[in-house]
C-alpha positions in Angstrom: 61.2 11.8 -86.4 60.9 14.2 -89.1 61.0 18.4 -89.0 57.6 18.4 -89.6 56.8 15.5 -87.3 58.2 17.3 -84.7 56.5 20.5 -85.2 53.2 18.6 -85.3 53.7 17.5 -81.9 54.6 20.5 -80.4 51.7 22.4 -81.7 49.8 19.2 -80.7 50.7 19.5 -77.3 50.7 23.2 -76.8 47.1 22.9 -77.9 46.5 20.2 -75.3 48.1 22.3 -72.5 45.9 25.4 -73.7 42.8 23.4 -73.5 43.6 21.7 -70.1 44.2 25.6 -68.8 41.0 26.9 -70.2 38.9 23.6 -68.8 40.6 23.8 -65.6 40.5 27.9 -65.8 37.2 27.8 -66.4 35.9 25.4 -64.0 37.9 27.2 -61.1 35.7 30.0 -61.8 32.8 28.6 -62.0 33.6 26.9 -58.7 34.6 30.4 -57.3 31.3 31.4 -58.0 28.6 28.5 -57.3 30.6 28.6 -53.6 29.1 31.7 -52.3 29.6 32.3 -48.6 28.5 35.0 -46.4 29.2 35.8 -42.6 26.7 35.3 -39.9 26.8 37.4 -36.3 25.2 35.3 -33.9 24.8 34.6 -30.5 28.4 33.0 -30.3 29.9 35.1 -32.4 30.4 35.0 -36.5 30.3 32.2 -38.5 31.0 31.7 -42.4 28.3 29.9 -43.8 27.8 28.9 -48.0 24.7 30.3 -49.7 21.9 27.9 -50.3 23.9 25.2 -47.8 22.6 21.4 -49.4 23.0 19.2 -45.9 21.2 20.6 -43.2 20.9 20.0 -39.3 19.6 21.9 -36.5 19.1 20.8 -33.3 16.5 24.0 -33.1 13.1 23.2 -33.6 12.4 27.2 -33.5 14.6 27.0 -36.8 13.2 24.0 -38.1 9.8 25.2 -38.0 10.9 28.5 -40.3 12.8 26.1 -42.8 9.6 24.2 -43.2 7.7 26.8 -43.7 9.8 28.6 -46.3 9.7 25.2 -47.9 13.7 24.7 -47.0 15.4 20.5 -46.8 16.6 19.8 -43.6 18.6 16.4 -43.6 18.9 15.7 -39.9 16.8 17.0 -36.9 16.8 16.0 -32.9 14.8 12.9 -31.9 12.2 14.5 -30.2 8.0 15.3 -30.1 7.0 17.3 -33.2 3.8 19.6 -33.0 1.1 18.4 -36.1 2.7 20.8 -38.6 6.3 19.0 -37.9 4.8 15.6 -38.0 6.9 14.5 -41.2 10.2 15.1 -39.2 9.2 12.3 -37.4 10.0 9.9 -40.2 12.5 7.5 -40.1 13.4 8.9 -43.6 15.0 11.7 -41.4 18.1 10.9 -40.0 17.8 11.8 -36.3 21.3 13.4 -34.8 20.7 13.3 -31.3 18.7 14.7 -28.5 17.9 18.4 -28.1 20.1 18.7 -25.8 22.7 16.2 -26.9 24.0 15.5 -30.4 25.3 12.0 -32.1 28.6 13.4 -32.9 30.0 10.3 -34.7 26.2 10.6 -37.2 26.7 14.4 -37.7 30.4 13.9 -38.8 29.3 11.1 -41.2 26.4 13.4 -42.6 29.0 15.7 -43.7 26.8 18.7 -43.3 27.4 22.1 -44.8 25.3 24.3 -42.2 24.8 23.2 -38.0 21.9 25.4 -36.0 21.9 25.6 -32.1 20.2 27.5 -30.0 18.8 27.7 -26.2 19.5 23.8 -25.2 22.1 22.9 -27.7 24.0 26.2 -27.3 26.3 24.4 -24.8 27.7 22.0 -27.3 28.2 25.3 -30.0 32.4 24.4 -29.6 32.5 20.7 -30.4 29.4 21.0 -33.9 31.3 24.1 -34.5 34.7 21.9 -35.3 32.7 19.7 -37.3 30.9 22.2 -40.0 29.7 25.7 -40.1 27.4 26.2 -36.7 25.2 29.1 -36.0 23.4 29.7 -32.6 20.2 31.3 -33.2 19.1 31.1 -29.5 16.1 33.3 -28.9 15.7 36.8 -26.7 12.7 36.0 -24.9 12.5 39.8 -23.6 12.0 41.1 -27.2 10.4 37.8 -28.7 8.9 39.1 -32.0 11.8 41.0 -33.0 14.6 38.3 -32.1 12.4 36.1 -33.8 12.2 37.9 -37.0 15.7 38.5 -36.9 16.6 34.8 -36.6 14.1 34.2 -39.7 16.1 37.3 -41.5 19.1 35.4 -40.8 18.0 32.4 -42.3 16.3 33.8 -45.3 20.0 35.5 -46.2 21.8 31.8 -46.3 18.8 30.1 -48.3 18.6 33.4 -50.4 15.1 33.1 -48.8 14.3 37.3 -47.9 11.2 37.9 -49.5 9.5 34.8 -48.5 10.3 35.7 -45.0 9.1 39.3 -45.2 5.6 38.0 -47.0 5.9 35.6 -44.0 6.0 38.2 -41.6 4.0 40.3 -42.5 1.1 37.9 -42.1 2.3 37.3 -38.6 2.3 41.3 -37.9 -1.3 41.7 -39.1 -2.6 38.6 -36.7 -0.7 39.9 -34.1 -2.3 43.3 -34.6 -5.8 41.6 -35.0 -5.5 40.1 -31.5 -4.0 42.8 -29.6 -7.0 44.9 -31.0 -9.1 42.0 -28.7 -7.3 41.7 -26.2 -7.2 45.2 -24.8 -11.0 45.0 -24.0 -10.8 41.2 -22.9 -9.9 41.6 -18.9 -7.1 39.9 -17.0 -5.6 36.7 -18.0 -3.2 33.9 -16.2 -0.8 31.4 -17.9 -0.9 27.8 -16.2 0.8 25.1 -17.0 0.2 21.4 -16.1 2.9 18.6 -15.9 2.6 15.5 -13.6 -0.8 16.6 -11.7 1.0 19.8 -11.1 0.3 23.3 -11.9 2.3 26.8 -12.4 2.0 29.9 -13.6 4.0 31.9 -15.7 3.7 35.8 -15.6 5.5 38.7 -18.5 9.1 37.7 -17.8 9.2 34.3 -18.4 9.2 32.1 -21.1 5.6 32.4 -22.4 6.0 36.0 -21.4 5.6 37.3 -25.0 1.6 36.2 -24.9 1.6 39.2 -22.6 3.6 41.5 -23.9 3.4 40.6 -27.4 -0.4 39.9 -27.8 -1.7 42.2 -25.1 -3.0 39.9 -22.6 -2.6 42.0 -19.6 -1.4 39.7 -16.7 -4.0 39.3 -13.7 -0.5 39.1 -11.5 1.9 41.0 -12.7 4.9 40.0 -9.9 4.9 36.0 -10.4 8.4 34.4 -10.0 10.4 33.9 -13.4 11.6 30.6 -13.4 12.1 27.7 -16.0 9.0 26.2 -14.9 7.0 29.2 -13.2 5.9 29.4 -9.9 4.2 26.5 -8.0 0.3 27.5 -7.4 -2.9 26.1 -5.6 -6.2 25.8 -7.3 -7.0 28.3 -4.5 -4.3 30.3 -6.0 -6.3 30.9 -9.1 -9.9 31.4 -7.5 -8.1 34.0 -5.6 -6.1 35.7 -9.1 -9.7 35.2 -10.6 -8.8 35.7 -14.0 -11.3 36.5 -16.8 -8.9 34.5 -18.9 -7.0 31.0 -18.2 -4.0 30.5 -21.3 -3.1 26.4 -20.7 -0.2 25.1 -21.8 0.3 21.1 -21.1 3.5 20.0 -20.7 3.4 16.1 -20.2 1.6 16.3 -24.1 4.2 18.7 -25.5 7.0 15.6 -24.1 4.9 12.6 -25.2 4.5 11.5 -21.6 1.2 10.1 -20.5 -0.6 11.3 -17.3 -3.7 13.6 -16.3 -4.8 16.1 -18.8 -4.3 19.2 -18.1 -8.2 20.0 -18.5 -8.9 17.6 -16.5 -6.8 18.4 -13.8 -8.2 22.3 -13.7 -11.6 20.7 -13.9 -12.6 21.3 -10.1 -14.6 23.5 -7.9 -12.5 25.5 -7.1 -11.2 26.8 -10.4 -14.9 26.2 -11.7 -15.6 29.7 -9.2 -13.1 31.4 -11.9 -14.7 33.9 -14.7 -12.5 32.3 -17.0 -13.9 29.1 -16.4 -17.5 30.2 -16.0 -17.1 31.9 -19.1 -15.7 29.1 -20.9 -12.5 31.5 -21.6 -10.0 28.8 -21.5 -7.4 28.5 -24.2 -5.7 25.3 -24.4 -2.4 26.2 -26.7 -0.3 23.8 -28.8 2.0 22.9 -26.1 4.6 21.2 -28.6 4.9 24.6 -30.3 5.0 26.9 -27.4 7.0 24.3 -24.8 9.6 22.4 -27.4 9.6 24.1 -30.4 9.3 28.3 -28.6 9.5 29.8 -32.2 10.1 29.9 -36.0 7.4 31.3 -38.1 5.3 28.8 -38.4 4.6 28.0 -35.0 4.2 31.3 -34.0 1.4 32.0 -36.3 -0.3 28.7 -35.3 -0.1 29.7 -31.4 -1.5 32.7 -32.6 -4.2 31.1 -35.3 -5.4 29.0 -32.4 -5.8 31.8 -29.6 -7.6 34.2 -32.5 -10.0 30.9 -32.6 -10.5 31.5 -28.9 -11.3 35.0 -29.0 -13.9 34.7 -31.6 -11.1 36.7 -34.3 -11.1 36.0 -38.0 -7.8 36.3 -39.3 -7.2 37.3 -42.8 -3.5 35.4 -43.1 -4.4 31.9 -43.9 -1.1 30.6 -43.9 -0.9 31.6 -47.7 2.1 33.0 -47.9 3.8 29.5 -46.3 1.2 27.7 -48.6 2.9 29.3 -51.1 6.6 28.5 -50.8 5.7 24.7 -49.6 4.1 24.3 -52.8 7.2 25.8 -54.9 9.5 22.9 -52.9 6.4 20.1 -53.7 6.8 20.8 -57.2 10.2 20.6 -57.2 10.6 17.3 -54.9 8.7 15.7 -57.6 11.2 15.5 -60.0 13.8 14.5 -57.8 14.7 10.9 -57.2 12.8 8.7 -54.5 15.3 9.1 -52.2 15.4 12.8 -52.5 11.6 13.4 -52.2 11.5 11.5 -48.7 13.2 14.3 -47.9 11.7 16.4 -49.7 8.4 15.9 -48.3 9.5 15.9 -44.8 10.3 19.7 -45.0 6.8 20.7 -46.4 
C-alpha cells in the first residue's frame, strides 16, 4: 500500500469514528431527554416514575376512572364490575392482571409496564409490583375526600403532563359540588343505607360514604352511627324511628355483580313506607359501582354527584364538557393508530 493509500484510509476511518461519535452522541441525548422522570410522594413513600409512562396498570379503579376521563391508555386493569362509564375496561381487549385485591404477578412482569398504581385494597402488595416496575399508592383520605382526591388527580396529571385538564376537570366538580350544597342546606335530615344479601346498614360522616355528608352538606339524621367497613347493622324499625327526610341507597350485591333482592325492593315495606323520605319520594338510589368499587377518580365523582343533583331537582351547568373534551383529543388520535392500538385506545375513552 501506497503513501497516499494509506493516508486515504486514515482520514477514511477517522471520518467513520467521527460519525459513529456524533450518531451515537447525538442519540444519547436525545435519549437523555425523551426519558424524563420525576419523583412522586405517596402514600408508601417516593417513587421515580417517567413522564408520559406508555404501559399502564392500576389495580385502582379510583385512578382508572381519572385516566379515562383525561382520555389517558391504560393497558391492564383488575378483573372486576365496571360502573357504565368504565364499561370498555371490561373488554377482553384489556388484559386483566388480577383481582383488586390480588395481582397476576407472572402477567404484570410479562406486560413490562412502565408505571404500577395501588391504592386502599392493593396497598398490601405495594413491596412485591414495586420490584417489578415503578408503583405508586394513591390510596385515598376518606376524612378529607375532595382534597385527597384532587390531589391524587394532581399527581397524575404531573406524570401524563396532564395539569390543566385536571384543573378544567376540577373545576367543574367544585361548581356542582357548590350547586348541591346550596340544596342541601334547606333539604332536612338524611340517612345512608346500604343493602347486600337482604340486609341493610347505615353509614353515618365517618365512614366511607362519609364525604356525601361532609362534602355535599347532607346533614346526618344520626350523627353517632358506628364506623365500620360495612356500617352498622339496622332494622326497618330503625329508620321509621331516625325518620329521615332523606334516604341516600347504595346497593351493594349490584356494585359486585351478584344477584339477589333489590335494594328498592327490600326497603319497600311498611315500615319504612311511614318515613318522609319515602312518602316524599326522596330516595336516591346512587351508582353503587362508583361509590362501592370504584370510591373516586374524577369521573365518578362527578357522576355520584350528576345523579344526586337529578334527585334534588338541581340543574348543573358542568356537562362533563371538560372530560368530553380531552376523550375526544385521545378519539382522534386512536384513529390513526393501528387496530391493535385503537382497541386500546377506545377502552380508555
Amino acid at each position: 500500500m501506497n503513501r497516499q493509500s494509506s493516508r486515504f484510509f486514515a482520514r477514511s476511518a477517522y471520518t467513520t469514528l467521527l460519525v459513529l461519535a456524533l450518531v451515537f452522541g447525538a442519540t444519547g441525548i436525545l435519549f437523555a431527554q425523551d426519558v424524563e422522570e420525576v419523583t412522586i410522594t405517596h402514600n408508601q413513600g417516593e417513587t421515580v416514575v417517567p413522564i408520559n409512562p406508555e404501559t399502564v396498570i392500576t389495580f385502582d379503579l379510583a385512578s382508572l376512572s381519572t385516566l379515562n376521563a383525561l382520555g389517558i391508555e391504560v393497558a391492564g386493569v383488575p378483573d372486576a364490575n365496571y360502573p357504565e362509564s368504565l364499561s370498555l375496561y371490561a373488554s377482553e381487549d384489556i388484559a386483566k392482571v388480577g383481582s383488586l385485591f390480588e395481582p397476576d404477578y407472572e402477567l404484570v412482569n410479562a406486560m413490562e409496564p412502565d408505571l404500577i398504581i395501588v391504592a386502599a385494597r392493593s396497598a398490601a402488595v405495594y413491596p412485591q409490583l414495586s420490584e417489578i416496575a415503578p408503583t405508586i399508592d394513591l390510596t385515598a383520605d376518606n376524612t378529607d375526600y375532595l382534597n385527597s382526591q384532587l390531589h391524587n388527580a394532581e399527581i397524575l396529571g404531573q406524570i401524563f403532563d396532564k395539569e390543566e385538564e385536571v384543573q378544567a376537570v376540577w373545576e367543574d366538580i367544585a361548581a356542582s359540588v357548590e350547586a348541591v350544597n346550596e340544596v342541601t342546606a334547606e333539604a332536612g335530615t338524611s340517612l345512608i343505607v346500604m343493602t347486600s344479601g337482604g340486609e341493610v346498614t347505615a353509614y353515618g360522616p365517618d365512614s366511607r360514604f362519609g364525604w356525601l355528608h361532609e362534602e355535599l352538606g347532607f346533614v346526618p339524621v344520626i350523627e353517632d352511627i358506628e364506623e365500620a367497613t360495612h356500617g352498622e347493622a339496622i332494622s326497618f324499625e330503625f329508620i321509621l324511628e331516625a325518620n329521615p327526610d332523606w334516604l341516600i341507597v347504595i346497593d351493594r350485591d349490584v356494585a359486585i355483580g351478584q344477584e339477589s333482592e333489590a335494594a328498592e325492593q327490600i326497603l319497600d315495606n311498611e315500615l319504612v313506607a311511614q318515613t318522609t323520605a319515602w312518602q316524599n319520594d326522596q330516595v336516591i338510589y346512587l351508582d353503587p359501582t362508583n361509590l362501592y368499587l370504584v370510591m373516586g377518580g374524577l369521573g365518578a365523582i362527578q357522576e355520584t354527584i350528576d345523579d344526586i343533583a337529578v334527585d334534588l331537582g338541581i340543574e348543573l351547568d358542568s356537562d362533563e364538557e371538560a372530560v368530553e373534551e380531552v376523550t375526544e383529543e385521545t378519539a382522534e388520535e386512536a384513529a390513526e393508530e393501528t387496530p391493535t392500538e385503537e382497541a386500546t385506545e377506545e377502552s380508555s375513552e
